[in-house]
N, C-alpha and C positions, 0 to 999 in steps of 0.2 A: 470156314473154307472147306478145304476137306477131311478135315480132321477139327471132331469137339473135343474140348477139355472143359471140364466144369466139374463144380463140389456140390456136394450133396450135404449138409449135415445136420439130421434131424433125432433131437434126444426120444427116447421111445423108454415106456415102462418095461420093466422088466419080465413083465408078466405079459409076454405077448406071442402068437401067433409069428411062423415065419413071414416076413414082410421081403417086397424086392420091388425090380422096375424092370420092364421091357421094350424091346425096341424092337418095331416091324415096319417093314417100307410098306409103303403106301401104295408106291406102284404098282402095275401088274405081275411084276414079278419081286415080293417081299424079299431080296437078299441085302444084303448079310441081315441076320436075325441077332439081337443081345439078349443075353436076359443076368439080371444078377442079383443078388442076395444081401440083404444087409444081414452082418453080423450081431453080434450078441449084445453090441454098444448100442445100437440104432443108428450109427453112422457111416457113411462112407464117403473117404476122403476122395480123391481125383481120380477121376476116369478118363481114359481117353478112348476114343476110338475114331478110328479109319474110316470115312464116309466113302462111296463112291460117287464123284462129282456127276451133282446133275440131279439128285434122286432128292424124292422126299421121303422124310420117315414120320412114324406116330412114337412119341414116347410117353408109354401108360406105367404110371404107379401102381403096383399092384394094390389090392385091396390087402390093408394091412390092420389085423385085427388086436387089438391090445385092450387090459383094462386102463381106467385112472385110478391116485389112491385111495376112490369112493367104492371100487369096483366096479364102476359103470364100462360097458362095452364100446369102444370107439372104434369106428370105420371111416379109413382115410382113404383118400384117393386121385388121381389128377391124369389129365392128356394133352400134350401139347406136341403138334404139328413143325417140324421141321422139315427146312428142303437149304439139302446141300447145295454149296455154291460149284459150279464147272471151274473146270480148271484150265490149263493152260500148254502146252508142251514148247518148250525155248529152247531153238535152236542157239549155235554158237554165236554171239558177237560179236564180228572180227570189225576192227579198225584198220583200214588199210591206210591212210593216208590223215595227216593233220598237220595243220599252219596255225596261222596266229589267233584266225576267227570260226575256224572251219574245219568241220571232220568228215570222212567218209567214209565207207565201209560197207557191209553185208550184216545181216539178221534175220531169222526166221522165227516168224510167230503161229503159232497156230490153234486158235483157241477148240475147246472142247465140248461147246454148247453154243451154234451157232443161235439159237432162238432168242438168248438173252445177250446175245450178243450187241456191245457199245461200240468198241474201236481197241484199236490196238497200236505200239508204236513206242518209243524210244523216252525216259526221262531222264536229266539227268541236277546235278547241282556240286558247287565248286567243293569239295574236299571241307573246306574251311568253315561251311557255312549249309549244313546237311536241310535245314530246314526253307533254304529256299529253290522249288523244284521248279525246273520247266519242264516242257515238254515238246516232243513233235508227231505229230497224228500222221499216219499214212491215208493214201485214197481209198482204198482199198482194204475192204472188212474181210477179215479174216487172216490174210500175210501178208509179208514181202521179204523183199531178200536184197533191196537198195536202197541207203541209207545216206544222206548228205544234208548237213547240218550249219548255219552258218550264225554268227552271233555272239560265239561266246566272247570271254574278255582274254587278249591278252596275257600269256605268261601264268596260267592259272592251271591248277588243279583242279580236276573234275573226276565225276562217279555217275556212268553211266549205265542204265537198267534198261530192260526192255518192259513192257507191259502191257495188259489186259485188261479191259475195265467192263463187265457187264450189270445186268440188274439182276438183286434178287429179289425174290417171294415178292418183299413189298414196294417193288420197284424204287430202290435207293445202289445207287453206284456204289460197288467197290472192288476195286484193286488188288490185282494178282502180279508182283515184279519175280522178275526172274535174275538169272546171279548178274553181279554188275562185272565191270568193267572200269579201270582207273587211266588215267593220259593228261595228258601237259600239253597245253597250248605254247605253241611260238613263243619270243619274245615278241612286239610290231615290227611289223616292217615297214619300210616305204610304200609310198605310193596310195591309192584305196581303192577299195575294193567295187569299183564302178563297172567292171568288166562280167561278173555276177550275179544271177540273176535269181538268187535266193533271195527271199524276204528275211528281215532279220527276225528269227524265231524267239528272241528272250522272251519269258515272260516277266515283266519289269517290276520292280518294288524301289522302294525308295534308296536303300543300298546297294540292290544291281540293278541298275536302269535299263533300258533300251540304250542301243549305241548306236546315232546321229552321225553316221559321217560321209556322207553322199545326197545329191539332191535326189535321189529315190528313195533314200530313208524318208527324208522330208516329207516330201508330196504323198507318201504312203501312208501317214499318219492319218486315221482318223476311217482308211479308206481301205482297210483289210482288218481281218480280224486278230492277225498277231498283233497289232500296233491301234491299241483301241485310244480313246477318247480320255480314258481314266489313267491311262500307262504313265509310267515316270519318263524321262528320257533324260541323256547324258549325251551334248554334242561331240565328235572328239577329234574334230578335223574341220578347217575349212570348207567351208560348201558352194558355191560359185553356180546360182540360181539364174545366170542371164538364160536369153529365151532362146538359142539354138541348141546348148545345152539340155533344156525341159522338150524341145520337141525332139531329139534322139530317144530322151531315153520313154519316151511314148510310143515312139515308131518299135523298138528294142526289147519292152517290155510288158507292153498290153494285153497280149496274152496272161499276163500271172496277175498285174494287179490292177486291169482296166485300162481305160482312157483319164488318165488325172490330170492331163494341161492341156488348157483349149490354147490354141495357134495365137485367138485374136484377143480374149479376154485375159490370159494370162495364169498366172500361180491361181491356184482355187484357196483361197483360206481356209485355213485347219478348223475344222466345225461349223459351229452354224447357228441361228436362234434356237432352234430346236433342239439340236444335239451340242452343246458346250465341251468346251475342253474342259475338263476337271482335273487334269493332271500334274505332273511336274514337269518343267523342262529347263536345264540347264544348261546355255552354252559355252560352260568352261571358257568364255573369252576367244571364242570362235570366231571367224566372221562372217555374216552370211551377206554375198554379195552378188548385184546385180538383178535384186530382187523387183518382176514387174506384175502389179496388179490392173487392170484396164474395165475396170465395171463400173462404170458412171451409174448405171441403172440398178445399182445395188446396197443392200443396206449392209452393217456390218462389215465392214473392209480391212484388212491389214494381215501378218502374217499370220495370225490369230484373227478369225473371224468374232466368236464368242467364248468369253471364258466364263466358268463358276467356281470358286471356291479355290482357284486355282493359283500355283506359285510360276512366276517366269524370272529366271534369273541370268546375268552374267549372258546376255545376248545381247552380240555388235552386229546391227545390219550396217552396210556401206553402199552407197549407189544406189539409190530405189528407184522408183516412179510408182507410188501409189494413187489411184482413181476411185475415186468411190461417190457415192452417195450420200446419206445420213449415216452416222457414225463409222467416222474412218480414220486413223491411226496407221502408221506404220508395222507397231508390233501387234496391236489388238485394238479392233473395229468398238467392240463391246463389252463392258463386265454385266451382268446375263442376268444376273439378281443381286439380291441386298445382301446374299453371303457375300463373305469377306473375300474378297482376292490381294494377292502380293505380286508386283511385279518391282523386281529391284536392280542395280547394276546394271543396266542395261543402256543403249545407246542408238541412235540410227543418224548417219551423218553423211552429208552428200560430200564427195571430194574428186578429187583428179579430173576437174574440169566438166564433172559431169553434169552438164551445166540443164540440162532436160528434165532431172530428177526433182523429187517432193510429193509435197501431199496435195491432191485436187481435190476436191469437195462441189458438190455441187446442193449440197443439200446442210444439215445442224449436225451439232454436236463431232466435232474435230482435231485434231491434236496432234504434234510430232510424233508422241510417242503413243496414245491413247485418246480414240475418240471420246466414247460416252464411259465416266465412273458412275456406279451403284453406291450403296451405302457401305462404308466401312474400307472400301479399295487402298488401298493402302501403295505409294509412288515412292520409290528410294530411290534416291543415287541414280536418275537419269539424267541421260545427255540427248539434246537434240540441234544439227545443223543441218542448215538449208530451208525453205523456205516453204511456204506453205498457201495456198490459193483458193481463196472463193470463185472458182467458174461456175458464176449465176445466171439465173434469170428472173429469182425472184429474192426478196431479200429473206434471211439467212440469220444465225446466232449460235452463239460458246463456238468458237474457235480458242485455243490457247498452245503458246508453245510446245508444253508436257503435254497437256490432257482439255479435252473441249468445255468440260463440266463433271463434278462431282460432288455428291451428296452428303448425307448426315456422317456425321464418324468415318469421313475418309481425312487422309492425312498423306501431304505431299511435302517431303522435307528432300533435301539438299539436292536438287535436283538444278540442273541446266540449259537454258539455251542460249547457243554458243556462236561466235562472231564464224562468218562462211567459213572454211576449211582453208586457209595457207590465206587467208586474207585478213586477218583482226580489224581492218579500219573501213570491214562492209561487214553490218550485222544479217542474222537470219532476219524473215518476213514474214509477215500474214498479212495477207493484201486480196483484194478484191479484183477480175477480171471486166465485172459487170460497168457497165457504161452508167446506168440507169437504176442499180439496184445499192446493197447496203450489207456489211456486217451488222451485228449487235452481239453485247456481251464479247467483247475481241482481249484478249490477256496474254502478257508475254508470258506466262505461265501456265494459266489457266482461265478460261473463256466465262466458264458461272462458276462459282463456290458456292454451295449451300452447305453452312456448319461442318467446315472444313477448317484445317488447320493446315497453315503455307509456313515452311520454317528453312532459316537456309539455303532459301532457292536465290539464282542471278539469271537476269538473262538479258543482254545484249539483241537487241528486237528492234526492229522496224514496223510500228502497225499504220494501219490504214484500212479505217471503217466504213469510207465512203460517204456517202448520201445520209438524209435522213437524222434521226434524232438517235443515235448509236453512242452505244459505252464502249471506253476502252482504257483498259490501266494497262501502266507499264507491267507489273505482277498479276494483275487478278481484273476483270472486264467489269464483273458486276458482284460484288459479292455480298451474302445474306447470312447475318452473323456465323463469322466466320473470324477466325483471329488469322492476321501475318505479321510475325517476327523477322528479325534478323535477315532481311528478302535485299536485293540490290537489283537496279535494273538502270538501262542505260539505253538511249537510242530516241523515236520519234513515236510520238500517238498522234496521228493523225485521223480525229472522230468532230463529232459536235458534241459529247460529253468526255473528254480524254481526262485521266486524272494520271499523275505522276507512279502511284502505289496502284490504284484502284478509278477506276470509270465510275464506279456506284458503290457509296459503301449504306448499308440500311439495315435494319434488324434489331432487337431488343437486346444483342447480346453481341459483344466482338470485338478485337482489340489491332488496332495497327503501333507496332513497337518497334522502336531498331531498326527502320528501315532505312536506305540512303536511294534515292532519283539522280541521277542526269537525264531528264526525258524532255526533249522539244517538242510544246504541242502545237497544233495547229491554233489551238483556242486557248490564251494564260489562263492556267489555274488562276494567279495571283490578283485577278481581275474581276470574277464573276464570280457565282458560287456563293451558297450560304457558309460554309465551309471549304474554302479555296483553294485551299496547300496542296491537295493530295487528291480530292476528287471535284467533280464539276457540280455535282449534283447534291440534291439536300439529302443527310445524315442523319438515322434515327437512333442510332448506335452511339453512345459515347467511345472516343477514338484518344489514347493516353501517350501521347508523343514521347518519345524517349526521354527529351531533355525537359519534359515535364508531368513525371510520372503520377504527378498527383491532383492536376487539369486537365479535365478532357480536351480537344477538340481547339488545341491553341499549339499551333507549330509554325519553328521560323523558316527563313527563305531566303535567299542570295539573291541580288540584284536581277543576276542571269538568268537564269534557271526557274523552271520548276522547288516548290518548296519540297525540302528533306529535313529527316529527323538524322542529325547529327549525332553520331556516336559518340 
């Protein structure tokens, strides 16, 4: 910076010439000059010296003459180029004001080498935890003197610095702070801070997250650069996403973070095919409610457009209307690649009459909770009510309660779809609008499975596949070795291939175990079928019924009913 300290220590014969090093600026004007001596050892311990910021210097070894113990005459010598970094002058940092999220205050910065100048601006981080820094950048290179900050968490201890950040010699950043400052946020208060027109500045990690608590936190995601695609987030408040709400705070706040809700299409989804959420998001059991999407013409649909790699947890949507295209979901349209994604805890249920709400589709791959799974996707502990719709016109495939279809090494265990909201003796639906067209692959669960494993899941479903030569299980539509355990469903499959468990079961490898049906189809398993019990259609998979774990492909049946493997 502007001050070196370094060691020197080099063993020398005793038998030598005085030896030293020099130091001369470079500039046009060489000041300060060093020059220094080694002693009688050949060493010299620490040096320090005073730079003045800004300057380059030359430091030459002198030519240092000594024998070895052959007597041979050795000349040593070196130069190396140095350029001081600029510095800084830091005014005082006063805090005049602070609440639970939010500081404000005065600071003057003034750097000393506008040329390599980066930015300059405030960092700070909680007392408890020095290693995680944010920051906030002002407009304006070179100073200011107005500081307001909003974000932090609650009831915390912070340490805040001003800084500088230019390039040196080899143009790599680094950092000049000036003295901090220490302060205590609020306890929470009431109410949120919707009235606010800060963006929230965290910069996020998986133990301080971004803090969710407003529908301009929300729709900000993805669409500023504090609140990027990768950021962690932590919801902490109910959010209440209906659509006059989303056009105030457009009209209110466009100026800072754009135009983020179109009037007619609705909530924009967080990411995209191209750019994926890769982040975390947490809704602490939140609820986000009154959530409307309206793009028929669109692919990737739901509060999450596309995820990679990504965790979503402990998120209650209530009230939707989701529209979309091919792959549409309530919480996520798409998982983006064969990396692994987790979405778990989480729910979307239509209630209080909101009798408009659900998933439209007009196009494949559809789901209460998740359109299209990749490899590996990984479904915990979801719930899904209300109902879900083919508005076609041409025919269509994977539709399923949870998720429309998912691939090699995904795994969908205890997961839900559940009788309408205050009604138990009317289940959810996937059902077709089209007069003339058709489901295929239709699943209370899940629409396609390929090498998938269904564990635990129940789901209380009404299907209806339509037209045509269409699959549809009470659990799984079409499934391609793939194992279901311990799965229960109950309700109506109304297909030309309906099966009690599974529409289609086929594949070299796959196991149907522990399962129980109440499913009324339009076509008796018990009647047709190479394999009748459970699907309509021929079976390449040997399939080990519970109550007879050591035959494949032989399960009993009630009078009434669709056949079930008795527990």
């Amino acid at each position: 910076s502007d001050t070196l300290t370094f060691n020197f220590n080099k063993e020398m014969n005793t038998a030598k010439t005085e030896s030293g090093f020099t130091i001369t600026g470079k500039d046009a004007t060489p000041n300060p000059g060093y020059s220094f001596a080694w002693d009688q050892t050949g060493k010299i311990a620490t040096i320090t010296i005073n730079w003045v910021p800004g300057k380059t210097y030359t430091m030459t070894l002198n030519q240092a003459t000594s024998q070895d113990t052959y007597g041979n005459t050795i000349e040593t010598g070196f130069t190396k180029s140095i350029t001081t970094k600029s510095g800084a002058t830091f005014g005082s940092l006063n805090l005049e004001s602070v609440s639970d999220t939010t500081c404000k205050g005065t600071c003057t910065i003034v750097p000393q080498n506008s040329a390599v100048f980066i930015e300059s601006g405030v960092c700070w981080h909680p007392v408890s935890a020095p290693s995680e820094i944010s920051t906030f950048t002002t407009d304006v290179a070179g100073s200011f003197t107005n500081l307001s900050i909003t974000g932090f968490e609650p009831d915390t201890d912070y340490k805040i610095y001003p800084y500088v950040i230019y390039n040196d010699s080899n143009e790599k950043p680094y950092i000049q702070l000036g003295g901090s400052v220490e302060f205590s946020t609020n306890p929470l208060a009431g109410g949120t801070d919707s009235d606010s027109p800060e963006v929230n500045y965290l910069v996020s990690t998986i133990d301080y997250p971004y803090f969710v608590s407003s529908p301009r936190h929300l729709i900000t995601i993805g669409n500023h650069d504090r609140a990027p695609l990768n950021g962690h987030y932590r919801q902490t408040a109910a959010i209440n996403m209906d659509h006059e709400t989303l056009i105030k705070i457009n009209n209110e706040y466009s100026d800072l973070i754009g135009t983020l809700y179109d009037e007619t299409k609705g909530f924009d989804p967080i990411g995209s095919a191209a750019s994926p959420f890769t982040g975390t998001y947490s809704g602490r059991d939140n609820e986000i409610s009154g959530l409307y999407i309206d793009r028929f013409d669109e692919d990737n649909v739901g509060l999450f457009s596309c995820i990679d790699s990504a965790e979503l947890s402990r998120i209650k949507i209530v009230n939707f209307l989701i529209r979309g295209k091919n792959n549409v979901g309530t919480l996520v349209g798409s998982v983006n690649s064969d990396n692994s994604a987790l979405i778990s805890s989480s729910s979307a249920i239509l209630r209080d009459n909101f009798i408009d709400g659900g998933v439209y589709a007009k196009g494949n791959n559809v789901g209460g909770i998740l359109g299209k799974g990749m490899q590996y996707t990984e479904l915990k502990t979801l719930y899904y009510s209300g109902k879900i719709v083919a508005d076609i016109t041409v025919n269509v495939s994977n539709y399923g309660g949870i998720v429309g279809i998912t691939e090699t090494g995904s795994l969908i265990n205890n997961c839900y779809v559940l009788p309408k909201y205050g009604d138990s003796t009317a289940n959810s639906s996937i059902n077709t609008s089209g007069i003339s067209f058709a489901l295929d692959k239709l699943g209370g669960i899940v629409g396609y499975a390929n090498s998938t494993t269904v564990s635990s899941c129940t789901a209380y479903i009404d299907l209806n596949a339509g037209l045509d030569n269409q699959y549809a299980g009470g659990i799984v539509g079409q499934a391609l070795n793939t194992t279901i355990r311990k799965c229960y469903v109950s309700g109506s499959a109304g297909a030309v291939y309906p099966g009690s468990i599974a529409g289609k079961f086929e594949g070299s490898s796959g196991l149907i175990a522990g399962c129980t049906a109440n499913v009324f189809t339009s076509h008796r398993n018990t009647t047709e079928g190479e394999h009748p019990c459970f699907v309509y259609h021929t079976i390449s998979a040997n399939v080990y019924p519970f109550d007879h774990p050591t035959e494949p492909n032989i399960c009993e049946y009630d009078g009434a009913h669709d056949c079930y493997f008795r527990k």
